[in-house]
C-alpha positions in Angstrom: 0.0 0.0 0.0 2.6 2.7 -1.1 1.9 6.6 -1.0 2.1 7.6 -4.6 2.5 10.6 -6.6 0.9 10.9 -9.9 1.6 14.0 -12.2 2.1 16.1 -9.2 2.5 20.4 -9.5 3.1 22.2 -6.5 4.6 25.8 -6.4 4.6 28.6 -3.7 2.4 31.4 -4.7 4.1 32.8 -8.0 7.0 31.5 -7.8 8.3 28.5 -10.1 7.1 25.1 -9.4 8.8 23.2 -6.8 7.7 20.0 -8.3 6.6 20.2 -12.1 4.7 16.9 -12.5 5.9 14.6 -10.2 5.3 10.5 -10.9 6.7 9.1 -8.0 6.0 5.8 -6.1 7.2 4.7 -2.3 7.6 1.6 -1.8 5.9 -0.1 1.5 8.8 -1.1 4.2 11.4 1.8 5.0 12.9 4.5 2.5 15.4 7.2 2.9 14.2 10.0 0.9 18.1 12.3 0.6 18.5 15.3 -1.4 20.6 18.5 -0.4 18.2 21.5 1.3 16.1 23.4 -0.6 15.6 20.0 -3.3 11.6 19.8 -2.5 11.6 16.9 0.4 10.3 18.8 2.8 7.3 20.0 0.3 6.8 16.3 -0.5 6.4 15.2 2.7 4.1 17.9 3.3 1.9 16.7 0.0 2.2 13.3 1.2 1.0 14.1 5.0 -2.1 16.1 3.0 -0.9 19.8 4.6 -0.5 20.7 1.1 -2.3 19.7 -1.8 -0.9 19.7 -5.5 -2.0 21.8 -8.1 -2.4 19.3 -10.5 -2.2 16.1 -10.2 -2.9 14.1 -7.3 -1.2 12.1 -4.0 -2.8 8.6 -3.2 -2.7 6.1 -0.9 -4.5 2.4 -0.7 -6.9 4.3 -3.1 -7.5 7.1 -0.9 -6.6 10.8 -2.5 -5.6 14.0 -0.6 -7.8 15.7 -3.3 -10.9 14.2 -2.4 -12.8 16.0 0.7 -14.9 12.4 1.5 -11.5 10.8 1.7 -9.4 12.9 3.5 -10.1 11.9 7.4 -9.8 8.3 6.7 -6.3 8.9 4.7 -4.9 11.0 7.5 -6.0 8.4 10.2 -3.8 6.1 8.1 -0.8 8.6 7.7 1.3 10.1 10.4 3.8 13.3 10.3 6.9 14.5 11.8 7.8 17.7 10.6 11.2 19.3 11.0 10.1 21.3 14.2 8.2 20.1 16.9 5.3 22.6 18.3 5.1 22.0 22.2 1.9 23.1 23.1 2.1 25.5 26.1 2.1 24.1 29.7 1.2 20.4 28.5 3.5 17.8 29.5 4.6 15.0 27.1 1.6 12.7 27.8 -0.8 15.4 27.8 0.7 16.1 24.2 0.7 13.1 22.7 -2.8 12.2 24.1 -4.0 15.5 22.6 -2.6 14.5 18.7 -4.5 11.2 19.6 -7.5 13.3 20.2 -7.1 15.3 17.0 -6.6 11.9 15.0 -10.4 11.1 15.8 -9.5 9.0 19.1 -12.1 9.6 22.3 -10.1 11.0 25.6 -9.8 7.7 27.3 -8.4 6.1 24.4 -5.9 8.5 23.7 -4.9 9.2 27.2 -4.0 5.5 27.7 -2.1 5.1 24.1 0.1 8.3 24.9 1.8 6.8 27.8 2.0 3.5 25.5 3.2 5.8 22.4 5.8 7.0 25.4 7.1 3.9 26.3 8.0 2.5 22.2 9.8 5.7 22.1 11.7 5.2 25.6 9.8 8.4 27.2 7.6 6.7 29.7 10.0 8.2 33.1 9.5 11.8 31.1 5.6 11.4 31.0 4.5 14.1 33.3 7.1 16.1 32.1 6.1 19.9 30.4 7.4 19.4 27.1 9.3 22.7 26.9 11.6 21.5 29.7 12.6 18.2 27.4 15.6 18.5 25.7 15.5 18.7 21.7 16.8 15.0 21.3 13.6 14.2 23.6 11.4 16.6 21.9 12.0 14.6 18.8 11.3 11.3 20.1 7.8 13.0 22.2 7.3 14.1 18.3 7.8 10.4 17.0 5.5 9.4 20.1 2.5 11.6 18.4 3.0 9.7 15.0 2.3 5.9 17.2 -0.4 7.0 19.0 -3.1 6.7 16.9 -1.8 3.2 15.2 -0.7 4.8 11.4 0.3 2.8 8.7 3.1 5.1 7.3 5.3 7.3 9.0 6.4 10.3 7.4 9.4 12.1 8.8 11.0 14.7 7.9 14.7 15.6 9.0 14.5 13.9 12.5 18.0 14.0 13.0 18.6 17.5 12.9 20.1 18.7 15.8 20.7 15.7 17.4 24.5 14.4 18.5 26.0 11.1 17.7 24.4 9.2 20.9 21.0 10.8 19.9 21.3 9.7 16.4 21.5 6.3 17.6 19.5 5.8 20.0 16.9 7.3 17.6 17.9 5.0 14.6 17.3 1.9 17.4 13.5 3.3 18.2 12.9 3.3 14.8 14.3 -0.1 13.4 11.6 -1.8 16.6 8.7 -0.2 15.1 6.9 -1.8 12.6 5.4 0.8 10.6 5.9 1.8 6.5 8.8 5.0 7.5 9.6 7.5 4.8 12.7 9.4 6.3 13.3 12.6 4.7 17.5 13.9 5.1 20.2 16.0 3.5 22.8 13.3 5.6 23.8 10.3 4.3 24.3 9.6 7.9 21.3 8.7 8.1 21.3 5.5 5.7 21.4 2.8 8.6 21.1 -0.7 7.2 17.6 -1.3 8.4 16.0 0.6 5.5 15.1 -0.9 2.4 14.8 1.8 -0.4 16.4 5.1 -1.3 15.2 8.0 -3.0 17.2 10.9 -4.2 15.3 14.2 -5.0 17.1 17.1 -6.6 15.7 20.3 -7.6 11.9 18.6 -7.5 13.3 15.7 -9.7 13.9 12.2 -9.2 17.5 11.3 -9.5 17.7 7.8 -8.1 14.6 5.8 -6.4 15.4 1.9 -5.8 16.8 -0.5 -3.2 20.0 0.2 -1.2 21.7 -2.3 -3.1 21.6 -0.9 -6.1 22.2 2.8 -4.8 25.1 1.4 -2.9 26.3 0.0 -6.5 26.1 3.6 -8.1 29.7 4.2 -5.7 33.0 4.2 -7.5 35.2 1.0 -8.0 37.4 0.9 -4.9 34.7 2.5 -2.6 35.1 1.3 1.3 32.2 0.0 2.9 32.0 2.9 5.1 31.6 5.5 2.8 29.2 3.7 0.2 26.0 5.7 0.3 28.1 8.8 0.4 29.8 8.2 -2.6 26.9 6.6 -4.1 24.9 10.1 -3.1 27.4 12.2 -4.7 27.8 9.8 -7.5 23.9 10.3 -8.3 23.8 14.4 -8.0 27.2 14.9 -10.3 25.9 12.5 -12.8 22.6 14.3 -13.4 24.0 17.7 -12.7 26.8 17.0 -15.7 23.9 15.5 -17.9 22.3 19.1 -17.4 25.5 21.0 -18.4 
């Protein structure tokens, strides 16, 4: 049941499109979508989480569509968003919060307030429950943020730099969170850092176009002759981005 992108136009106001017709499949399981800042993840994400809608075209999923007003509640209960900055609501501590996202997904108050401190625990929080959220540190902000995204049971995760701003232990112990849950995750990143080996797929977006979108095996193949092991997806990243940007020369 992959999110897809069919002939997809999205611009801001006047300006030129960010994405000009868009065709773009993810797969089910877990995909690393790279591409340097500014390349148009972040407004895919945002399309595929339904806080944008295209222009033209349309964004589906399990034959729901973002454009269609009678599906939109039961795509968004099926979809859940991380965007780069987490909003603490004033005053609320971390289970307060992520009960409250439960409640806006459609759950009733019990419901929510019991699958918060659950959501909590997954993500390692549980001790930091009655904790105000503004006194969390940003490594823990992030993971109250992934929290919101479990609590209402969605499908796909969509996720969108949640690295930034962490440090090295942070990194990691937010990698092992992620690799125990088992949810469809499309990770959005400018770091090839952030290829750990329990994803399945890569994308590569560039300027709103599609410059590499298959397994890791055959990204990691895309790396110079002599490549160490270590620095595969890097090479292979750079690889990908010279390549298209010399075939545009």
């Amino acid at each position: 049941m992959p999110i897809g992108f069919h002939a997809a136009v999205f611009g801001y106001r006047r300006r030129r499109p960010v994405l000009q017709d868009l065709t773009l499949t993810f797969p089910p399981g877990r995909t690393v979508f790279l591409g340097p800042n500014g390349a148009g993840k972040s407004t895919v994400l945002s399309l595929a989480a339904s806080v944008l809608r295209p222009q033209s075209g349309t964004v589906t999923y399990d034959g729901l569509r973002t454009d269609r007003r009678g599906d939109l509640a039961a795509y968004r209960g099926r979809i859940a968003w991380l965007p780069q900055r987490i909003e603490s609501v004033p005053r609320l501590t971390a289970r307060e919060q992520v009960a409250y996202v439960g409640w806006l997904k459609g759950m009733n108050r019990r419901d929510a307030w019991d699958a918060a401190l659950g959501a909590l625990q997954r993500v390692e929080l549980a001790d930091f429950a009655g904790r105000k959220v503004q006194q969390l540190s940003g490594g823990q902000q992030r993971r109250v943020g992934i929290a919101q995204s479990l609590v209402h049971d969605a499908e796909v995760l969509l996720l969108d730099e949640p690295t930034a701003g962490m440090d090295p232990r942070q990194r990691r112990v937010f990698h092992e969170i992620l690799a125990g849950l088992d949810r469809h995750v499309l990770l959005s990143t400018h770091d090839v850092a952030d290829l750990e080996d329990t994803y399945d797929h890569v994308v590569v977006l560039d300027g709103g176009t599609v410059r590499f979108a298959g397994p890791v095996r055959e990204f990691h193949a895309l790396a110079p002759p002599g490549t160490t092991p270590a620095r595969l997806a890097e090479a292979a990243y750079y690889a990908t981005v010279r390549d298209e940007e010399t075939a545009c020369a």
